[in-house]
N, C-alpha and C positions, 0 to 999 in steps of 0.2 A: 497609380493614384493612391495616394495616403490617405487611411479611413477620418474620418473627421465628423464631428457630432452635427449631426443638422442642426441649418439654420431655424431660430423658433422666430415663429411671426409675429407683428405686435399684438396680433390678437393672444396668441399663446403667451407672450412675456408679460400682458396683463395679470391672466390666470393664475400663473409661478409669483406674482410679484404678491396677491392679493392670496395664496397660499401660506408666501412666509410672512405675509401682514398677518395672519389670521393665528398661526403657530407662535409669534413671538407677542400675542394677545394673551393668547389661550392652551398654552403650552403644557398644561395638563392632556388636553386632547391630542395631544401627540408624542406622548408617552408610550412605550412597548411595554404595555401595564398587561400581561395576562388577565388578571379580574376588570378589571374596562372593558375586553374583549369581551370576557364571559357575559358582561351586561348586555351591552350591545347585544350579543347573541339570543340574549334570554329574554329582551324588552317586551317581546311580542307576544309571549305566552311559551318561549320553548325550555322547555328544560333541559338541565345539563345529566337526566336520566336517563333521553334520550341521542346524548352526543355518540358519536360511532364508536366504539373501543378503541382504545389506545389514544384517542385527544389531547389530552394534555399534556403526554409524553410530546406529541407532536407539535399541540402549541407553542411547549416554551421553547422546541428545537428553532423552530420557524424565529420565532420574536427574538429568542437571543442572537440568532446571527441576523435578525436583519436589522437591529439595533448596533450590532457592534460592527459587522461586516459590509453589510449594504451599501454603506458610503448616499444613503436618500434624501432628497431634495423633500420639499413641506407637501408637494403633491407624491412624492413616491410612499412617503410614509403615512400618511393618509390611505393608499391604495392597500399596502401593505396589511393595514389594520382592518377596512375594510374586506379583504381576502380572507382574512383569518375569523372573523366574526361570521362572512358571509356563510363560509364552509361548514361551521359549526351551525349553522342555523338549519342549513341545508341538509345537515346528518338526520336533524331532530324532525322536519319535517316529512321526508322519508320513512324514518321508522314510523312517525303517526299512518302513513299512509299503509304501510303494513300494520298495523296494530287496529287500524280501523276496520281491513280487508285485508285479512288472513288468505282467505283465498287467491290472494295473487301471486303467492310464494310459490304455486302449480303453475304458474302462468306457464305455457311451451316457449321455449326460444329458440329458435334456426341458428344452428351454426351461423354463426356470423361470417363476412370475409374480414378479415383484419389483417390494415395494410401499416408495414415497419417499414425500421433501414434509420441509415444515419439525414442528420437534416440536410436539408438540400438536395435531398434525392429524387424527388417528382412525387414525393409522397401525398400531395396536395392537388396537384394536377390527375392524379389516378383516383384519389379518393373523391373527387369533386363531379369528375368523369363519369367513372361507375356511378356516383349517387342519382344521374341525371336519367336512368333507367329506371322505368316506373317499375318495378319489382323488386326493387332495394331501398332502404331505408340509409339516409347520411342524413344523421342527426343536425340541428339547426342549434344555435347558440341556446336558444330561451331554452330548447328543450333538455341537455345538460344542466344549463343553469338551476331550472325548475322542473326537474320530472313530475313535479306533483301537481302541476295544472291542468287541470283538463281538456279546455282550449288554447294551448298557449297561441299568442301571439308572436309573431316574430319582432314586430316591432317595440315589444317590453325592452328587448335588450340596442334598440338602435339608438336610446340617448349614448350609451355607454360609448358605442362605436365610433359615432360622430365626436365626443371628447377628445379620446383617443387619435382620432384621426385632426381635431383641432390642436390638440398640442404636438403630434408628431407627425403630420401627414408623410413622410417617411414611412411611416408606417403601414402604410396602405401599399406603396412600393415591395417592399419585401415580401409581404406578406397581406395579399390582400385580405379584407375581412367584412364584416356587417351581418344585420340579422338576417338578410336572406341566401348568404350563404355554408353551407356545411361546416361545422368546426373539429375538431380533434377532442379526445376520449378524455384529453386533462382537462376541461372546461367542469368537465362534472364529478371528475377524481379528488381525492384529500379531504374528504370530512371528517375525518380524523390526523390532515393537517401532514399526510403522508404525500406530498406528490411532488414528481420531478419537475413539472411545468413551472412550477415558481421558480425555481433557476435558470428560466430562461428569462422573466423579464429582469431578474432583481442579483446582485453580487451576491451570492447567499454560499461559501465553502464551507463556513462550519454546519452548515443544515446540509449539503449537498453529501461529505464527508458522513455523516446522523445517517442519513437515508440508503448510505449504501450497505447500513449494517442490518435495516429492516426489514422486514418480512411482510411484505405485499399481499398476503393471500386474503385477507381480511379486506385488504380496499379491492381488490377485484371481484370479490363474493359480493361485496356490496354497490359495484356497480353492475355485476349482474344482475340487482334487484332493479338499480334505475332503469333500467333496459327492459326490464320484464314490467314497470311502470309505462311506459313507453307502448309496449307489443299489445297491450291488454289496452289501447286505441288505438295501431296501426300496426297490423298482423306480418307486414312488409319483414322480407331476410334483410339483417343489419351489414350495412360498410363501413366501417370504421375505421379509426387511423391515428395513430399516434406516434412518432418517432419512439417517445419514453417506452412503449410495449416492448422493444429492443430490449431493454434490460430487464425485462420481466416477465419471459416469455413460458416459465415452468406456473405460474399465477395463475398467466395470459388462459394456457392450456386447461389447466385445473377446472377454471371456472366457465370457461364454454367450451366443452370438451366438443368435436368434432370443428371446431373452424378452419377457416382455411387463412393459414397465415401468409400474405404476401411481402417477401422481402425483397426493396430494390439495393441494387450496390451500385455505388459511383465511384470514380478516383478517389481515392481519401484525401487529397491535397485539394483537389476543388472539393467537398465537402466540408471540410476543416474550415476554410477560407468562406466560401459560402456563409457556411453557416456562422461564423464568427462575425463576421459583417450582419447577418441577424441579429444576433444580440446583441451587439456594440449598437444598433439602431433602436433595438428595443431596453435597453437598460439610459439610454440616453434619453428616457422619454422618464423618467424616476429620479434619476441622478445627476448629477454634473460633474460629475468626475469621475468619469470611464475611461479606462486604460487599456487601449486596445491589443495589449498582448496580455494585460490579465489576461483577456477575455478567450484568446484564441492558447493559453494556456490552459484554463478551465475547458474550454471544448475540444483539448486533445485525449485531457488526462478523462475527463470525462467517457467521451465516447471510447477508448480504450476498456474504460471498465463496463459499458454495455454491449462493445460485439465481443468481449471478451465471456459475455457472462450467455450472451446468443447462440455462440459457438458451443460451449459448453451444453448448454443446452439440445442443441441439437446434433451433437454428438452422440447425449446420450439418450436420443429420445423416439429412436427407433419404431417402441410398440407404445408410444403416446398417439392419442388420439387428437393427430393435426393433420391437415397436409400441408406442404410447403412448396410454395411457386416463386423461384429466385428469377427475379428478371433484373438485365444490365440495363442501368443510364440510361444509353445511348440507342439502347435497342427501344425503350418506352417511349422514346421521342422521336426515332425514325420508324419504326414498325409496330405501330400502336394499337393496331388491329391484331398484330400475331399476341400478343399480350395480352390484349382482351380474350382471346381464344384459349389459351393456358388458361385465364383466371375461372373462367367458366365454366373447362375443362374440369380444374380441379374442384368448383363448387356444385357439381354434377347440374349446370343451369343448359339451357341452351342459347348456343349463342345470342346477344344482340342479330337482328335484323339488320341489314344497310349498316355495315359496323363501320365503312368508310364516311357515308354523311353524317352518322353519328358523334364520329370525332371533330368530321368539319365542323359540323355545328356547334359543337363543345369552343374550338376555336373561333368562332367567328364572334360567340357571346363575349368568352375571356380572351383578346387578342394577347399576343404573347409581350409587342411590343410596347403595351400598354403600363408593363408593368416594371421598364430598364429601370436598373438602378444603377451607381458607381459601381464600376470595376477595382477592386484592389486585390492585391498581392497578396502571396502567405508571408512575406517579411515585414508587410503591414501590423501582421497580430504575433510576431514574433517566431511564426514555423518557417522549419526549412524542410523544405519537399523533399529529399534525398534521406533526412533524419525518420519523416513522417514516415515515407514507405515503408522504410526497414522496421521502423516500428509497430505497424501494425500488419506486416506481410499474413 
């Protein structure tokens, strides 16, 4: 089957329609104006004293490619802009939050488990799993979004969800999502406008290119503060999970030295493929002109440069303080319990209880077949499986 952009519903082709009514109004507002951004960012009382180091390096990387490369619809660029205001808002609030209580810079934090590997590897399924053991923490959307509220709510973030899910319900397919369930480490990364998750939803090569010249140690130090936000109301050892961690795994280590990194591997042709049909789903929800061998071009050369840079890593990383638990595909989905036992193993935890109804029950909430989507090809996105292998043996 050939990848093809979902269909949008009339309710959705309202939305889009009353977007570029709104853009070719008010086309100021949709401008990749850096200081617009700043405003926005700063409306509320935040200062740009408080923005994260290195900001604006990152700002203009972001805005210039996603003005020139993005190829965005009047809702993508909307989101876009909102992304980059939000981030910056979010740095500022953060640091008040340390500058008000100094004292939380002590906060303790548990090695964490933090789960990698390329997309479509069950990295979601594992992370979702483990978080359903009350002795783990897997963070919820609001709480990324907003480590600095007290109580959050889950449902602060479910208008967003439902948008999202009204203009692409496609989306919900691929990759399920909503405020009550666990989300990945980039919801709360880039406030200083550094993170890989924005090339997943948006065409973004010349920021993606930017970013692979950066130095991450400074966004990881400062999400260990949002985490240490986090701990100082819920004492729970953290699960976390992010594909993007792959490529940043000397950061990863730096910054919560003792975790235990779990790496799954899949074929890299179903991975490729997989995950290309990701983002051709998820850039289709911003743009209207998605190219689905861009796309599975960017996520070969891509992912190349992150188990390239994995490897390395943990080539040389010997007497680093991690442990590492390689589990295959095929093994996390037929033998899911032995996986669970590695992962424990290595987090000196002891096992889950009844590790088998555990899992059933993880399945019986999230049924598998709940969640089919099209089948396509790797000559769908322009890979040939024969070239990929050798490529990345």
């Amino acid at each position: 089957m050939t990848w093809s952009a979902p269909v949008r519903s009339p309710v959705a082709l309202q939305v889009y329609a009353a977007a570029e009514k709104d853009r070719a109004e008010r086309p100021q507002q949709y401008l990749f104006d850096a200081e617009a951004v700043i405003r926005r960012a700063t409306k509320h009382g935040a200062s740009t004293d408080d923005f994260a180091d290195g900001w604006r390096d990152g700002l203009d990387a972001f805005l210039g490619s996603a003005e020139e490369d993005g190829r965005l619809n009047a809702v993508g660029t909307r989101m876009a802009l909102q992304a980059a205001s939000g981030r910056l808002t979010a740095g500022a609030q953060i640091a008040q939050c340390f500058r008000d209580n100094p004292e939380l810079r002590a906060t303790p934090l548990a090695p964490p488990i933090v789960i990698v590997g390329g997309w479509r590897t069950g990295t979601t399924f594992l992370f979702r799993l483990l978080g359903r053991d009350p002795r783990l923490h897997a963070p919820l959307p609001v709480e990324l979004v907003a480590p600095w509220l007290p109580s959050p709510d889950p449902e602060t973030t479910a208008t967003a969800s439902q948008l999202l899910h009204t203009l692409n319900p496609d989306m919900a397919f691929v990759h399920p999502s909503g405020p009550t369930l666990p989300e990945e480490c980039v919801l709360a990364m880039g406030t200083d406008l550094r993170n890989w998750g924005f090339t997943s939803m948006m065409r973004l090569p010349s920021y993606a290119h930017w970013l692979s010249d950066q130095d991450f140690g400074g966004s990881y130090g400062r999400y260990r503060q949002i985490l240490q936000l986090l701990t100082s109301r819920d004492p729970r050892r953290f699960v976390l999970k992010a594909p993007a961690h792959t490529a940043e795994l000397d950061h990863l280590v730096e910054a919560f030295p003792g975790a235990v990194v779990v790496q799954i591997h899949r074929d890299i042709v179903e991975t490729l493929t997989s995950g290309a049909t990701l983002f051709s789903v998820y850039r289709s929800t911003y743009s209207d002109d998605v190219d689905a061998k861009d796309v599975g071009r960017q996520q070969a050369d891509q992912s190349e440069l992150w188990f390239r840079r994995a490897t390395a890593f943990r080539a040389s990383a010997a007497d680093a303080p991690v442990a590492f638990v390689d589990l295959d595909y095929s093994m996390l989905v037929d033998q899911t319990t032995a996986c669970l036992e590695m992962i424990y193993a290595a987090a000196d935890m002891e096992p889950i209880e009844q590790a088998d109804q555990f899992v059933a029950a993880y399945h019986a909430a999230h049924p598998r077949e709940a969640h089919s989507y099209q089948r396509c090809t790797p000559e769908d996105f322009g890979l040939d499986p024969s070239e990929l292998r050798e490529r990345f043996t």
